[in-house]
N, CA, C and O atoms as CSV, one atom per row, in Angstrom:
chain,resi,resn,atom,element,x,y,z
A,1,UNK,N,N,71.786,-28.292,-15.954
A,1,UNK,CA,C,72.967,-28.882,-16.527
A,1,UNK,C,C,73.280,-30.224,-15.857
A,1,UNK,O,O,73.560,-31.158,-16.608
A,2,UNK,N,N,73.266,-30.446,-14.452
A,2,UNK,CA,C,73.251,-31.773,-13.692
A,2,UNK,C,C,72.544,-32.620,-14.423
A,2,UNK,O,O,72.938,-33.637,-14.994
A,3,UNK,N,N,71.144,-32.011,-14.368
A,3,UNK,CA,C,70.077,-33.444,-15.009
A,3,UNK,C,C,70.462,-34.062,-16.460
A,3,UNK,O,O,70.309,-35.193,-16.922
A,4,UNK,N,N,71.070,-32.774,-17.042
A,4,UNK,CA,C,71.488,-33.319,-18.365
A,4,UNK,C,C,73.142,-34.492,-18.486
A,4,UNK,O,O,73.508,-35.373,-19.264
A,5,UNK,N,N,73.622,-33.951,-17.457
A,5,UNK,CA,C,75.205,-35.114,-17.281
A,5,UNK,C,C,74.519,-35.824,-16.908
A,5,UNK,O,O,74.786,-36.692,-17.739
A,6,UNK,N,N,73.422,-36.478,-16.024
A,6,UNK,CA,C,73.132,-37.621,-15.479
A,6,UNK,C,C,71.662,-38.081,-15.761
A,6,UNK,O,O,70.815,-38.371,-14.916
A,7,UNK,N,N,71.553,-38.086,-16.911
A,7,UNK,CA,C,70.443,-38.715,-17.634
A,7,UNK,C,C,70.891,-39.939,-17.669
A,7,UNK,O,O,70.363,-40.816,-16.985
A,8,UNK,N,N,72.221,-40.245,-18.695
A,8,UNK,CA,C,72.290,-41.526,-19.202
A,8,UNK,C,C,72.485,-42.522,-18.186
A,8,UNK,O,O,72.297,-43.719,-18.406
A,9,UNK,N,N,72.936,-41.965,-16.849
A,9,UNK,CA,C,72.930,-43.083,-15.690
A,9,UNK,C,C,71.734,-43.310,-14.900
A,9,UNK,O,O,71.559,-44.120,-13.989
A,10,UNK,N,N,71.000,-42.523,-15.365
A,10,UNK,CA,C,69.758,-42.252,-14.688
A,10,UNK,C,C,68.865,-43.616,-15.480
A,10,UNK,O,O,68.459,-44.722,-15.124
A,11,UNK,N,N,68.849,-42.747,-16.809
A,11,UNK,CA,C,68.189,-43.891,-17.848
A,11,UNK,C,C,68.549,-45.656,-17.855
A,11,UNK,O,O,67.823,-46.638,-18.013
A,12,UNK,N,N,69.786,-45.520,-17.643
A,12,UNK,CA,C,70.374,-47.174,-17.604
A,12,UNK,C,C,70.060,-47.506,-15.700
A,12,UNK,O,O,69.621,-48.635,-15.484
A,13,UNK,N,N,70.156,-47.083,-15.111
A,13,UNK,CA,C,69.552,-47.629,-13.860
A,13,UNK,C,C,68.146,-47.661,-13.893
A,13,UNK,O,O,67.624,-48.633,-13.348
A,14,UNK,N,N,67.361,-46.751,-14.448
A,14,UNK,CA,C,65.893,-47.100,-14.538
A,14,UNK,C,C,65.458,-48.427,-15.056
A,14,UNK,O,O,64.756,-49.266,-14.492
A,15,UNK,N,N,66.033,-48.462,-16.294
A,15,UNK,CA,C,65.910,-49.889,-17.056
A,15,UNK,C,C,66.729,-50.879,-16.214
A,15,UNK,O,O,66.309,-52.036,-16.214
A,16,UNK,N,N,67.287,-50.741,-15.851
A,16,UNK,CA,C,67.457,-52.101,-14.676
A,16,UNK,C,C,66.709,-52.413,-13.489
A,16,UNK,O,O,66.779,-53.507,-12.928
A,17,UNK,N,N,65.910,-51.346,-13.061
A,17,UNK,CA,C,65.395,-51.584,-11.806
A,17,UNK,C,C,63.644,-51.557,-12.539
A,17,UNK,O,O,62.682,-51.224,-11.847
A,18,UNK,N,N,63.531,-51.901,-13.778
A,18,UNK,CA,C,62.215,-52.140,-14.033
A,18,UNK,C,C,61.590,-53.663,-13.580
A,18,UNK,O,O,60.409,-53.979,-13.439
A,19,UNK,N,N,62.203,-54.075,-13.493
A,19,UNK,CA,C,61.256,-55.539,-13.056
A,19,UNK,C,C,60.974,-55.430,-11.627
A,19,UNK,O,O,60.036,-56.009,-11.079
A,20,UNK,N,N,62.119,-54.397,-10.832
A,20,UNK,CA,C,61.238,-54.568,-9.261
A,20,UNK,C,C,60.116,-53.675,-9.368
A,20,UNK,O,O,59.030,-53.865,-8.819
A,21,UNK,N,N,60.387,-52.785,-10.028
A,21,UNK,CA,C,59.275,-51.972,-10.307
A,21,UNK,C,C,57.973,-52.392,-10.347
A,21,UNK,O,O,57.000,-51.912,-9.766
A,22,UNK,N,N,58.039,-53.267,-11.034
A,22,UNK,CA,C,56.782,-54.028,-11.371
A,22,UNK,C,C,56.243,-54.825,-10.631
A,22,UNK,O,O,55.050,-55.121,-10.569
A,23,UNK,N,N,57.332,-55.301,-9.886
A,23,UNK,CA,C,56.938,-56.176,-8.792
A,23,UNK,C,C,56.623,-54.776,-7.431
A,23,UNK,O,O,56.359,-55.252,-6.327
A,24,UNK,N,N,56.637,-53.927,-7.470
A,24,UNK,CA,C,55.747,-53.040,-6.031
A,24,UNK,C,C,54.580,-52.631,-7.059
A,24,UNK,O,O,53.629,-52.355,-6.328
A,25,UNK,N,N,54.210,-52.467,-8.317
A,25,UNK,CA,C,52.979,-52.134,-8.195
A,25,UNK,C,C,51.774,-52.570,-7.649
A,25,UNK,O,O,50.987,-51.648,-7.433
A,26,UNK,N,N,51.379,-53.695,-7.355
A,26,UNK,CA,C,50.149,-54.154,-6.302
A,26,UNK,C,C,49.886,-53.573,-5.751
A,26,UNK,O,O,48.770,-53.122,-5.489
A,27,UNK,N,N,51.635,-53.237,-5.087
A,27,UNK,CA,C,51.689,-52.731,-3.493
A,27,UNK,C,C,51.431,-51.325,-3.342
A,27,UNK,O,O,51.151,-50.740,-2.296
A,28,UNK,N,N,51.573,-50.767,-4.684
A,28,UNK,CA,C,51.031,-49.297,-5.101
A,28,UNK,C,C,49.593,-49.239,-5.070
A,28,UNK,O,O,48.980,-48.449,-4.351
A,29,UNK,N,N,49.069,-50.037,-5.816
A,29,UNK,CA,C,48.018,-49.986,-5.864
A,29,UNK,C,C,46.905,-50.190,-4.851
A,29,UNK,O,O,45.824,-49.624,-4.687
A,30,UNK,N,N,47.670,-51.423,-4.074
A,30,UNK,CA,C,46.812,-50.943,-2.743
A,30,UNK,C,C,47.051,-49.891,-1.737
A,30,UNK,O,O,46.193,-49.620,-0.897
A,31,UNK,N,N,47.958,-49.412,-1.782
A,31,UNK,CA,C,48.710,-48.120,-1.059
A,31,UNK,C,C,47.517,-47.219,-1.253
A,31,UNK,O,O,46.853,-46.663,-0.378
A,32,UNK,N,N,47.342,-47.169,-2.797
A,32,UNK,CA,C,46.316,-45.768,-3.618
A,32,UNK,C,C,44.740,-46.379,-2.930
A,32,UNK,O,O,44.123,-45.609,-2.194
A,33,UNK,N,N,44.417,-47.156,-3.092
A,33,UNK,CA,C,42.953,-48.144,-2.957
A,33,UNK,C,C,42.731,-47.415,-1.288
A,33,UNK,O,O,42.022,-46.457,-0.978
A,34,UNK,N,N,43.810,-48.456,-0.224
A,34,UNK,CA,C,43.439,-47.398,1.286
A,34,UNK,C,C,43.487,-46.374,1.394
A,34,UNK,O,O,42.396,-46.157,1.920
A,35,UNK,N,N,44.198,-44.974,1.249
A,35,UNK,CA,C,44.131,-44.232,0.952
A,35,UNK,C,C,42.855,-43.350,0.521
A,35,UNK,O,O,42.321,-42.405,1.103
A,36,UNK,N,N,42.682,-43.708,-0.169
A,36,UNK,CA,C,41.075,-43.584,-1.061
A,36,UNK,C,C,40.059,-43.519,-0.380
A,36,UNK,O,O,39.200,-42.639,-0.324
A,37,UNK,N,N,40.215,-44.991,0.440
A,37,UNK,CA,C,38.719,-44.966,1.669
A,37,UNK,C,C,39.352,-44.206,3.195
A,37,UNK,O,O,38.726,-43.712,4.133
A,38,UNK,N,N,40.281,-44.302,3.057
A,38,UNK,CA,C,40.491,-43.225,4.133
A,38,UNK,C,C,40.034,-41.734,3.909
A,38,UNK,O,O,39.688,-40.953,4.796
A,39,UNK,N,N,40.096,-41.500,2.634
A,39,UNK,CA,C,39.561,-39.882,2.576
A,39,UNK,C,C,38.076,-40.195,2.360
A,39,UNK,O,O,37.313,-39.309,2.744
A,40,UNK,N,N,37.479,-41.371,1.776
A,40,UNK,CA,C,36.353,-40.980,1.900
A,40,UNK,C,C,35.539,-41.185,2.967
A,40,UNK,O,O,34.407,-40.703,2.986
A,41,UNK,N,N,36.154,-42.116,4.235
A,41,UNK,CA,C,35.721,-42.083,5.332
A,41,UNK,C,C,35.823,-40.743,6.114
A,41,UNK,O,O,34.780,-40.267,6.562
A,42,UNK,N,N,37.208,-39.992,6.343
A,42,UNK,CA,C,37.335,-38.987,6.904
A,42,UNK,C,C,36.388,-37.800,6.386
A,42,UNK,O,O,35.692,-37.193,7.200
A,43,UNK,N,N,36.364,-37.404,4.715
A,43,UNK,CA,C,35.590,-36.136,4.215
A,43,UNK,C,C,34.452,-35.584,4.973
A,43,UNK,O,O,34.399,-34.361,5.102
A,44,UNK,N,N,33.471,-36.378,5.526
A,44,UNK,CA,C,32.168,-36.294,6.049
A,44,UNK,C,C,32.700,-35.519,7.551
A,44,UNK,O,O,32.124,-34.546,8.037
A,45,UNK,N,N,33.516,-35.965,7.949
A,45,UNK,CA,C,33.767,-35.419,9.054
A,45,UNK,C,C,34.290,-33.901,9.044
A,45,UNK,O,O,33.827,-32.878,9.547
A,46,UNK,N,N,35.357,-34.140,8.327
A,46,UNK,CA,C,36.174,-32.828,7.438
A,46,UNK,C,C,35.066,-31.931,7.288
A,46,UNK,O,O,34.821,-31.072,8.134
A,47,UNK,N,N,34.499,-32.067,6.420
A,47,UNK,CA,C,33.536,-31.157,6.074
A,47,UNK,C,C,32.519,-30.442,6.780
A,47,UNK,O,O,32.154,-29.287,6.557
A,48,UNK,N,N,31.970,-31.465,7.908
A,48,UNK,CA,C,31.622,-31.033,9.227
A,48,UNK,C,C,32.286,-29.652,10.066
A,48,UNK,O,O,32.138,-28.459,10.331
A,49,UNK,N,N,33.067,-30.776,10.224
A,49,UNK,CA,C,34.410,-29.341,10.973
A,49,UNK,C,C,34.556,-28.402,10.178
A,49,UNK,O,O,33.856,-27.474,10.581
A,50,UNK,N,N,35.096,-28.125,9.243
A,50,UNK,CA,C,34.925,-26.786,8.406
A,50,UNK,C,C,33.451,-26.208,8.233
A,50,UNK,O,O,33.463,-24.977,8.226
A,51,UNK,N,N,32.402,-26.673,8.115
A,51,UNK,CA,C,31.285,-26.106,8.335
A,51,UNK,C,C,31.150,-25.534,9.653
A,51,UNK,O,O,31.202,-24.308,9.551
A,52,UNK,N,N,31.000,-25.904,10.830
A,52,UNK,CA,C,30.909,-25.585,12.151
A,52,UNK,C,C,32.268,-24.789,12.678
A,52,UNK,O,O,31.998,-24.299,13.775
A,53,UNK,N,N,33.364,-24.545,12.365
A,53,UNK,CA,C,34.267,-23.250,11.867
A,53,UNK,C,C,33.465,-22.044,11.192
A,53,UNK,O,O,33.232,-20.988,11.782
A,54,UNK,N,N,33.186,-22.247,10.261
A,54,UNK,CA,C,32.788,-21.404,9.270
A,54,UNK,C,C,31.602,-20.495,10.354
A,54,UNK,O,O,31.734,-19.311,10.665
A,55,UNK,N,N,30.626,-21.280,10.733
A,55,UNK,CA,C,29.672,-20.900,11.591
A,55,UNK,C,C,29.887,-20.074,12.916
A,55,UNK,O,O,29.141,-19.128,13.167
A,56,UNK,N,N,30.904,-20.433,13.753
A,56,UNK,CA,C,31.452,-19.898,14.747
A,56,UNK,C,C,32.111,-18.811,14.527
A,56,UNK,O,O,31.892,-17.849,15.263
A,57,UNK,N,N,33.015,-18.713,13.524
A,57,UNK,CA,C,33.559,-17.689,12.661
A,57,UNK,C,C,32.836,-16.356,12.076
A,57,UNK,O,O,33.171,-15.231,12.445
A,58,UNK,N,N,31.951,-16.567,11.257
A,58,UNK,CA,C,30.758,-15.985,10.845
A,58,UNK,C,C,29.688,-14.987,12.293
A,58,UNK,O,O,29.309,-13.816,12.313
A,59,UNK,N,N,29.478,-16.322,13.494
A,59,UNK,CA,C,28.930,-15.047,14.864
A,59,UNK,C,C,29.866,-14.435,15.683
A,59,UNK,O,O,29.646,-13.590,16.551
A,60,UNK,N,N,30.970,-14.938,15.334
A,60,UNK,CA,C,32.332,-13.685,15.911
A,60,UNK,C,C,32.233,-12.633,14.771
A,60,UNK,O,O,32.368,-11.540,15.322
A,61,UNK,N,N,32.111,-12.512,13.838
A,61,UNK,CA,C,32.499,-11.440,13.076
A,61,UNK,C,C,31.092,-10.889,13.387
A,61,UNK,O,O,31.119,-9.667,13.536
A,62,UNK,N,N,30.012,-11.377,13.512
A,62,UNK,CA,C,28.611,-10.213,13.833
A,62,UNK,C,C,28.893,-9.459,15.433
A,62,UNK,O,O,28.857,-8.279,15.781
A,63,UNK,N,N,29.048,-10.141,15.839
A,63,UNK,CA,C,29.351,-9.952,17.188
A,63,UNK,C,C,30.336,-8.974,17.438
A,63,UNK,O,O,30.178,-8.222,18.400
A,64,UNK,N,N,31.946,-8.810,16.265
A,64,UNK,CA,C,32.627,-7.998,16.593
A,64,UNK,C,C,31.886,-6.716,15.921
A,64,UNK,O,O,31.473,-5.977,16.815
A,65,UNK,N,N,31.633,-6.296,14.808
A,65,UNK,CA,C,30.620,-5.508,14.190
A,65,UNK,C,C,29.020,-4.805,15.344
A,65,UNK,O,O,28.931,-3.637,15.724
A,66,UNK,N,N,28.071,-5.832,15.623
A,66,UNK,CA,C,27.077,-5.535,16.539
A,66,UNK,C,C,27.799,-4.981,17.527
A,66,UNK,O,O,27.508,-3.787,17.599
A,67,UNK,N,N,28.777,-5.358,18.491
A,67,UNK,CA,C,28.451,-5.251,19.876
A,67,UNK,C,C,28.762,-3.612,20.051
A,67,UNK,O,O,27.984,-2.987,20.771
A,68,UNK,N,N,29.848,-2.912,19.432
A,68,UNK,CA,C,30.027,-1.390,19.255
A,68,UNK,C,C,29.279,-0.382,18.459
A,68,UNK,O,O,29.623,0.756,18.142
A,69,UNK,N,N,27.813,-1.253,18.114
A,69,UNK,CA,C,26.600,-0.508,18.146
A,69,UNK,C,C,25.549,-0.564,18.497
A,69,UNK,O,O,24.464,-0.347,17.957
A,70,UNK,N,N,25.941,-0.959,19.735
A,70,UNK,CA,C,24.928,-1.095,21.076
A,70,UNK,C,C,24.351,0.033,21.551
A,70,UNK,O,O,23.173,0.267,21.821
A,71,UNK,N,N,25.536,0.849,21.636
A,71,UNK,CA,C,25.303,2.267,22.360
A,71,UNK,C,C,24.092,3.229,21.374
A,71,UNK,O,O,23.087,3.810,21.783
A,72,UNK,N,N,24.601,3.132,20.046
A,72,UNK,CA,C,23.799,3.695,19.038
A,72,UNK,C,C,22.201,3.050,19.230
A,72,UNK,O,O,21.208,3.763,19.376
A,73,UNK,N,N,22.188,2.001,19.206
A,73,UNK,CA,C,21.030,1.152,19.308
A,73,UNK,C,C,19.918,1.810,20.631
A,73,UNK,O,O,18.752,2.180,20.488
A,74,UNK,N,N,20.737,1.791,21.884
A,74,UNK,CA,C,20.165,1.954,22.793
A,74,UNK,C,C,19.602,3.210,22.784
A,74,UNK,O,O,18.518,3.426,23.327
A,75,UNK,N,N,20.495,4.396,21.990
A,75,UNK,CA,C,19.744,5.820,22.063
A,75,UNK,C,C,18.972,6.171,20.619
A,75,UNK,O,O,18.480,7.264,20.337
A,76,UNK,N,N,18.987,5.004,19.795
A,76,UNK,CA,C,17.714,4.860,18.744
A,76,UNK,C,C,16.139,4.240,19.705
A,76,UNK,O,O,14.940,4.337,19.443
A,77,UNK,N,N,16.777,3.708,20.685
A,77,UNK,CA,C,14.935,2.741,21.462
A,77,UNK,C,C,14.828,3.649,22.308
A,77,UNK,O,O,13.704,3.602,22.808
A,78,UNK,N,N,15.695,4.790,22.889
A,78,UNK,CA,C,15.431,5.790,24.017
A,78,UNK,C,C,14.685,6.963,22.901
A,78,UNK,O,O,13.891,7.808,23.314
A,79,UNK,N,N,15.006,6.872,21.741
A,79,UNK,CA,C,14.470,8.384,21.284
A,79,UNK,C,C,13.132,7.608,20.725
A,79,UNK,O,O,12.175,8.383,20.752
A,80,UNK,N,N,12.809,6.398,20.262
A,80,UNK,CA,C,11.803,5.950,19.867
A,80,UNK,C,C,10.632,5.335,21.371
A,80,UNK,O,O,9.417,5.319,21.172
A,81,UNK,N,N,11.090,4.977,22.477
A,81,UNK,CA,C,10.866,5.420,23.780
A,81,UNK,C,C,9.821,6.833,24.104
A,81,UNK,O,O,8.746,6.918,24.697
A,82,UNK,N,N,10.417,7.539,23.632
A,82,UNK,CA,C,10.185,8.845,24.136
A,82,UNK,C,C,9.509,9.275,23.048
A,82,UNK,O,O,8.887,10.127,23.682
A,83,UNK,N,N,9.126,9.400,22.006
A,83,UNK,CA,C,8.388,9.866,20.865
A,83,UNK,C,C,7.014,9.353,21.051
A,83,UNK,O,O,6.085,10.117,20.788
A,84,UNK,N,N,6.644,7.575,21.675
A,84,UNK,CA,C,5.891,7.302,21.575
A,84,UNK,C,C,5.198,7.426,22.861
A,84,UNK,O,O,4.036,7.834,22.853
A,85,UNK,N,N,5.634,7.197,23.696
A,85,UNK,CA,C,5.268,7.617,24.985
A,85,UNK,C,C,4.287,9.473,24.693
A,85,UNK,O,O,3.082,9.627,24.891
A,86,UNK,N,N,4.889,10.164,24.394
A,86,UNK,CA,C,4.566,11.459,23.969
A,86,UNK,C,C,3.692,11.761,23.195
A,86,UNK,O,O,3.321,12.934,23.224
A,87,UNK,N,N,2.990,10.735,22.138
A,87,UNK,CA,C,2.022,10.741,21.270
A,87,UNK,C,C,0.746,10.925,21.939
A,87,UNK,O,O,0.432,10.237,22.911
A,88,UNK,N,N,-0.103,11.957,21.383
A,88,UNK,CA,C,-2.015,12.169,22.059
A,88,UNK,C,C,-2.294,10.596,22.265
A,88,UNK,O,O,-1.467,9.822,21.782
A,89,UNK,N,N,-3.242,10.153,22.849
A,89,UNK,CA,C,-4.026,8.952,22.851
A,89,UNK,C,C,-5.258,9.066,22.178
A,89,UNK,O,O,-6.080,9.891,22.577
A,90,UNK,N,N,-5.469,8.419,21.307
A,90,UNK,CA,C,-7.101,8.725,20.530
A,90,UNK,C,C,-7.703,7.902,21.024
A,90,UNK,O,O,-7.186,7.111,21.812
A,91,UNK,N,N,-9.285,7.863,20.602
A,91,UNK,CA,C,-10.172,6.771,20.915
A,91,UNK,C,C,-10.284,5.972,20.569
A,91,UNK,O,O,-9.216,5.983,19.957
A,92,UNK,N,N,-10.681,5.072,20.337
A,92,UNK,CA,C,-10.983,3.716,19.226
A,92,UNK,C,C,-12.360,4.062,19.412
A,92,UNK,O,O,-12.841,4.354,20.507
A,93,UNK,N,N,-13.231,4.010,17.911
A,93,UNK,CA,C,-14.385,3.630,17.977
A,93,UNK,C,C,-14.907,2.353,17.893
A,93,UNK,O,O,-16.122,2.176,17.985
């Protein structure tokens, strides 16, 4: 309901302040232009860093997963240890 009481002052100050308007677009436009090469200078880097996150991230989560089946691990190579150790020895011809 506000926006609607204050359109028409809205509208008649817009149209008056159109010629400065016009006079900052350049200044817009180069505003948008640096801007621009600033992200495309920064992205490469950006993207870096989020890659090498991603990576560090990724061997914490194996790491939290692996390391509490260590124990399991160790008495899978003790029973495979001991099975082979225990096997006849044949000859080779």
């Amino acid at each position: 309901m506000f926006f609607l009481l204050t359109l028409p002052f809205r509208l008649a100050f817009g149209l008056l302040m159109l010629p400065f308007a016009l006079l900052f677009l350049p200044f817009l436009l180069l505003r948008l232009v640096i801007k621009s090469l600033v992200v495309l200078v920064a992205l490469p880097f950006v993207l870096l860093t989020v890659g090498a996150a991603l990576l560090v991230a990724l061997v914490a989560a194996l790491l939290a997963v692996m390391i509490p089946l260590l124990p399991v691990a160790f008495v899978a190579f003790c029973v495979w240890a001991i099975v082979r150790s225990s096997r006849p020895a044949y000859g080779h011809y």
